[in-house]
C-alpha atoms as one frame of an Amber mdcrd trajectory, in Angstrom:
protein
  -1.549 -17.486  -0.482  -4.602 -16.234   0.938  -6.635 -13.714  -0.659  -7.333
 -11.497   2.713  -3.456 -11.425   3.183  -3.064  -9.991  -0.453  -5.827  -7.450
   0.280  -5.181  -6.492   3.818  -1.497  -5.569   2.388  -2.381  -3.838  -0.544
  -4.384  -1.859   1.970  -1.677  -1.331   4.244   0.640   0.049   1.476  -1.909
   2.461   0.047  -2.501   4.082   3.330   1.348   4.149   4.086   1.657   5.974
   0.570  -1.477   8.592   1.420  -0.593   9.279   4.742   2.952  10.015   3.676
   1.612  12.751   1.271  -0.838  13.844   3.856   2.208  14.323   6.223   4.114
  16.170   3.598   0.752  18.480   2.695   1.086  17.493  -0.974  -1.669  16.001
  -3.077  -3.439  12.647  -1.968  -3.191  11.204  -5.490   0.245  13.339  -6.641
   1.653  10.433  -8.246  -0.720   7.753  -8.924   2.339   5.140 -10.013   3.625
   5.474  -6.056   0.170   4.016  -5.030  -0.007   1.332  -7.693   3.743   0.542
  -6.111   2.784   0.613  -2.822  -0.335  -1.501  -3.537   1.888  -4.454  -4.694
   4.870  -4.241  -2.121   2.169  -4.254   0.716   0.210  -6.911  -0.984   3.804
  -9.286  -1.147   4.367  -8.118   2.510   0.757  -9.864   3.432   1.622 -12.620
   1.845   4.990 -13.172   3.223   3.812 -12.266   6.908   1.208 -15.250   6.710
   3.642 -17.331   5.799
């Protein structure tokens, strides 16, 4: 596993989760748990499109 994969992910799936609530005109941080979800299913989907 390569460590840019993990962080270009976790990167991926904390923009996916701000822009939604940007999108939606809610709060950027409304539900902090979302981001700290979205973090590690972006960070797995890095990993798993490398491989």
């Amino acid at each position: 596993m390569s460590l840019g994969a993990t962080v270009v992910g976790a990167v991926l799936g904390l923009s996916v989760q701000l822009h939604s609530n940007a999108l939606r005109k809610l709060l950027l941080m409304r539900h902090p748990w979302e981001h700290v979800l979205a973090i590690g299913i972006g960070a797995v989907f890095g990993n798993q499109l490398v491989k």
